[in-house]
N, C-alpha and C positions, 0 to 999 in steps of 0.2 A: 423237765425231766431230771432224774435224781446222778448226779454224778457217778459214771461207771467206776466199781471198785477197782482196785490194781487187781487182776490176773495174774494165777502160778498155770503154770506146765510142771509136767512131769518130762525133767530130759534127764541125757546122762549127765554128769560131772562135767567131762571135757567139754560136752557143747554147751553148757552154761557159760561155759568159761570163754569160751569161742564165741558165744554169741552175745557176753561182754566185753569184749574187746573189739568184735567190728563194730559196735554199737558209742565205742570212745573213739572209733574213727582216725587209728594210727595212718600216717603217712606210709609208713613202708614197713615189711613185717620179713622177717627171714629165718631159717632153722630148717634144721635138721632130723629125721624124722628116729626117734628113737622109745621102744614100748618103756612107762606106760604112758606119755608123753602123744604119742601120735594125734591120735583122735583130735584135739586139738588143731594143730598143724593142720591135718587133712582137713578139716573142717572151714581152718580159716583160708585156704587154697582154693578149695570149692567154692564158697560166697565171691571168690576174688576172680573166678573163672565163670561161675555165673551172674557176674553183674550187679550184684549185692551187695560187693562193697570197692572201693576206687584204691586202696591202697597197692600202692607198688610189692610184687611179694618175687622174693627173693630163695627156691631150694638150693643150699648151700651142697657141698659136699663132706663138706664133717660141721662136727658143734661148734669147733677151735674158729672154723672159714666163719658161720654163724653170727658168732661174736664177734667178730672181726667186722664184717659185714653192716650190723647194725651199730655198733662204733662208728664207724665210719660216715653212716647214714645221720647217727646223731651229730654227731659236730658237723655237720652241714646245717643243725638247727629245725631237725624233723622230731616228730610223736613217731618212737620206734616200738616194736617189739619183738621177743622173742621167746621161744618154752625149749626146756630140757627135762633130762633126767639124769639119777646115776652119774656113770661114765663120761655118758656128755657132758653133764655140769661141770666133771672134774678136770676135760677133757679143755674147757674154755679158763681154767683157772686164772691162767696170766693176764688173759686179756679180761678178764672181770676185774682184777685189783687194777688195770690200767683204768679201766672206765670209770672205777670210784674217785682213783686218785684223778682224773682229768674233769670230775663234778658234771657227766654227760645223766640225765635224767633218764636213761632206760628201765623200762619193768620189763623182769623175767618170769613166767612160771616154771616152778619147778615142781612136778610130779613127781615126787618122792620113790625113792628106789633104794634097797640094800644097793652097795658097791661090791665089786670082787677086790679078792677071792674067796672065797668059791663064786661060782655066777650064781646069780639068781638075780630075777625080776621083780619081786615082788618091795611090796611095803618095809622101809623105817626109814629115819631121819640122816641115817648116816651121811648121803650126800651132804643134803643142806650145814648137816652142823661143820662139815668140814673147811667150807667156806665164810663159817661166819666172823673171820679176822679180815673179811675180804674187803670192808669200807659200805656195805652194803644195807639197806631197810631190809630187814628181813620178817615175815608177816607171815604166820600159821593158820592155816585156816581149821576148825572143826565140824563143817560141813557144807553144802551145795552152797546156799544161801549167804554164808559165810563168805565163802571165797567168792563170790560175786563183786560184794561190797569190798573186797581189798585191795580185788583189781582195781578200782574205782576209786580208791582210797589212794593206793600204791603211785599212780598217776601223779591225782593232787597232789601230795606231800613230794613226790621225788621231782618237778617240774617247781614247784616253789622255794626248794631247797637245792636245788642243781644237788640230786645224790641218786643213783640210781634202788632200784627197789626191786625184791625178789619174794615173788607169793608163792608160798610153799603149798602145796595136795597133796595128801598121802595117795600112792598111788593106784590103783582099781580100787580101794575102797572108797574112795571116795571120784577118778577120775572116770572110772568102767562104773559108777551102780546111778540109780536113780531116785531122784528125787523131787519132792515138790518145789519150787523155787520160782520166784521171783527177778525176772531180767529186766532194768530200767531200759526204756525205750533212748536213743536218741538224746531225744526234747529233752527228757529228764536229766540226762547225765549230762548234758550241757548247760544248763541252769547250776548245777554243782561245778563240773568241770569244762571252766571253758577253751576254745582254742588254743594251741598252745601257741606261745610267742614270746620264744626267749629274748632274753636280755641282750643289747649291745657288748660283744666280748664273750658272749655265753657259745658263738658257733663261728664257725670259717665265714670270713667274707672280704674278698680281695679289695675291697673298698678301705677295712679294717684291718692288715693284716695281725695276728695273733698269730702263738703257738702254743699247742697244747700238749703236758708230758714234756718241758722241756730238760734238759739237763742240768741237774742240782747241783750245787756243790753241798758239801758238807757247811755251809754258813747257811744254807737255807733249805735242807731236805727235811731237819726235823722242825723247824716251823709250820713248813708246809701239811706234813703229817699230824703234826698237832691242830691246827686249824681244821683239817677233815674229820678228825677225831669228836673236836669241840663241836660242829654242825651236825657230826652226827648223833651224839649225846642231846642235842637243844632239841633234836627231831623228836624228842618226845613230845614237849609240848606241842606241838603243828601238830602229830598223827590224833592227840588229844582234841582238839579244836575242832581238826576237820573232821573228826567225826563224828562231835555233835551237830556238827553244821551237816552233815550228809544226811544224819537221821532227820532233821527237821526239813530237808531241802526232798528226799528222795523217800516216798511212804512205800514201805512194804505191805502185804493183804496179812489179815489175821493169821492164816490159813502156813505160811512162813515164819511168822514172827516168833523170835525166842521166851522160855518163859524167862521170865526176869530173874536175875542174881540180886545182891543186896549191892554188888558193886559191879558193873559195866560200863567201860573205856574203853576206848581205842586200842589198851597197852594189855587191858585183861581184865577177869571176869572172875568176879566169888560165887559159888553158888553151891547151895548148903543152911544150915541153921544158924542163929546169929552166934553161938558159943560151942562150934565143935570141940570134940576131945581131940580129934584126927583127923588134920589135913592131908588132900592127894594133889599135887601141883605137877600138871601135864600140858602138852602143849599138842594140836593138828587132831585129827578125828576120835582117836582113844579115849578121848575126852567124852563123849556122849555115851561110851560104855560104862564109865566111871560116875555119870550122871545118873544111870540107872543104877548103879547100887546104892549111891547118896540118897535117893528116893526110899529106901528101903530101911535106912538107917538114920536114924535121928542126932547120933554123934557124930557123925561123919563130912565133910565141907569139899568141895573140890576149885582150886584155882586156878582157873584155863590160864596160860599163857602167849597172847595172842604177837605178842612183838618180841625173838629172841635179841634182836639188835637193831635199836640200842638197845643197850638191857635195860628193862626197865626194876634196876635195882632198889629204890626209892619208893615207888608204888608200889612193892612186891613187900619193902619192908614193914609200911606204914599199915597195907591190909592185914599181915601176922599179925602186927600189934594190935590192932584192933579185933581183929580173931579172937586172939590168945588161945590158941591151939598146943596143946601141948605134944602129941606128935607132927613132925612133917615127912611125910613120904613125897620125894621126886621121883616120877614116874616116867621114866620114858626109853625111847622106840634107838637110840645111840648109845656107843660106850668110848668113852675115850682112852683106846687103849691102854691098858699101864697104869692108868687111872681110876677115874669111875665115871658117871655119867655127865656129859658136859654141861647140860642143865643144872645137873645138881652142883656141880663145881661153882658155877656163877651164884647160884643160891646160898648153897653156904658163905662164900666170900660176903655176899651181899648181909648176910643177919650174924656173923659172928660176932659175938660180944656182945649182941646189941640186944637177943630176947633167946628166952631161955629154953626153946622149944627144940626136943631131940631131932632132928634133920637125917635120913638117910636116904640112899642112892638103890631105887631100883630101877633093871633094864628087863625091857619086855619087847616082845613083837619082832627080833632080830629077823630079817627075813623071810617079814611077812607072815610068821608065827600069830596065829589067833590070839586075841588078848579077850577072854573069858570072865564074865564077874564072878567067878570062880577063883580067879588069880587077883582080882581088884583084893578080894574078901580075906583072899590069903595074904594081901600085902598088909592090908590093915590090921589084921591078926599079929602080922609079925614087927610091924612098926609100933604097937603099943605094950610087946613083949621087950626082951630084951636088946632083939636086934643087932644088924652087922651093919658097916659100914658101906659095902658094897652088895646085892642078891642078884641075881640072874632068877626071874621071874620065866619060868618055860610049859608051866604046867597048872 
């Protein structure tokens, strides 16, 4: 008989994601339930309570206990996890730069949430990008199938690097809607990713004692911070490796698979004509609205951004150049206040001097504001015009 193909489902977002993570088989899972976040949580609570999956799970009472909680659990030398949003994310602050700086391997999902003030629930980056000085992998996904592979991804590299890792979803658009997607079994994501089993010294053991987070002096705090620095900068090459070894290790069905770019890695993705006039360089779901206008336009290129930290400065530089794109629009969903968009901040540092392509800073989607190829069409209009430094995209 003919080998069964890989099977997609049609699920939500959040239980794709849920139902990749009981399927990597963490030891202990804890969090706190917060929209758009939940579904998740609820999900992997359920499997836990119906017999489905063995991990110890842990409702905290805030995101801060959360964090705290699976810290804990990892220097004991467990596969932890946990999901947030927003508030919470911001909520756990301290103790996330404590778990970079003590090299504990946890993955976070983060369901992407405006912050207050004002409230609101709904979609952009601002959480995420406010953490990203936090010591942490941080991994964007641009749709179901994506963020699959990250989780999966996020694991491997943050367990081989003792660096914790945070997979970003924009939030109902892509945790609340549905789609076709491919969830590796098991069998599968254990042939890529095996057991986990840290290192001697990597976790508590009274046999060994250690401490972790000790007190620095100034003759060794900024060594220490430069070595986390340095690992996490080298994690480019590892998220590059493992993820050709996942593609070849873990087959997805036709029926999922992306169409191909001219350049796809680990770190990010060209996809476009080989000599646009006008690149769009975005990062998390926005990206497949911006793909549909590139379809329509034959000068047009878009460069997903799939790893904002480390940054992948170098890849980013070397594909312009090879582009030779003479506009670049950075598009995205945060503003650093006082400033301009923190995406574009890093981009422009990364290509100054170095290629001659006009660079400007537009923000879109604050608050879950519909982002329309209406407004893609007007950016590119205004990026091959004379253009401003900063645009707020609303319309």
């Amino acid at each position: 008989m003919p080998k069964e193909k890989n099977k997609t489902q049609i699920v939500e977002g959040s239980r794709a994601v849920a139902l990749t993570i009981k399927n990597i088989k963490p030891a202990f899972v804890s969090a706190y339930p917060i929209t758009p976040q939940t579904h998740i949580v609820e999900d992997l609570a359920k499997f836990n309570v119906d017999g489905k999956a063995d991990y110890e799970y842990v409702r905290a009472e805030s995101e801060f206990a959360a964090a705290s909680i699976i810290e804990g659990a990892s220097a004991t030398g467990l596969r932890v996890y946990t999901a947030t949003s927003s508030q919470g994310l911001l909520l756990m602050t301290e103790v996330l730069f404590n778990i970079a700086g003590m090299r504990f391997p946890i993955v976070l999902t983060c369901a992407n949430r405006g912050i207050s003030a004002p409230i609101t629930i709904w979609n952009d980056h601002q959480d995420a990008v406010t953490l990203r000085d936090a010591g942490w992998i941080m991994f964007f996904a641009e749709n179901h199938q994506e963020a699959v592979e990250q989780h999966i991804l996020a694991y491997k590299v943050a367990e081989k690097l003792s660096l914790p890792a945070m997979v970003n979803i924009d939030g109902f658009v892509l945790t609340h809607s549905y789609e076709g997607v491919y969830v590796p079994s098991e069998k599968e994501i254990k042939k890529f990713l095996p057991d986990y089993k840290p290192r001697q010294g990597q976790y508590l053991d009274p046999e060994n004692p250690r401490s972790f987070g000790a007190f620095a002096t100034p003759a060794h705090y900024m060594e220490i911070r430069q070595e986390l620095n340095d690992d996490l900068t080298r994690a480019k090459e590892t998220i590059e490796k493992e993820y050709d070894l996942y593609h070849k290790t873990i087959k997805t069905s036709d029926a999922v698979s992306k169409k191909p770019g001219r350049i796809d890695n680990g770190l990010l993705e060209y996809y476009g004509p080989k000599k646009p006039r006008t690149i769009l360089v975005a990062l998390g779901s926005v990206v497949g609205t911006i793909k549909d206008v590139v379809d329509k336009n034959k000068n047009v290129g878009v460069l997903k951004i799939k790893v904002m930290r480390p940054f992948p400065d170098k890849e980013i530089l070397n594909t312009l150049r090879r582009i030779k794109a003479k506009n670049i629009a950075i598009v995205e969903k945060a503003i650093s206040l006082g400033s301009e968009g923190p995406l574009a901040l890093d981009i422009k540092g990364a290509i100054q001097g170095k290629i001659r392509a006009k660079a400007q800073s537009f923000v879109v989607g604050l608050g879950g504001r519909d982002i329309t190829g209406k407004m893609i069409e007007k950016i590119i209009k205004e990026t091959e015009g004379k253009g401003n430094e900063l645009t707020f995209v609303g319309k």
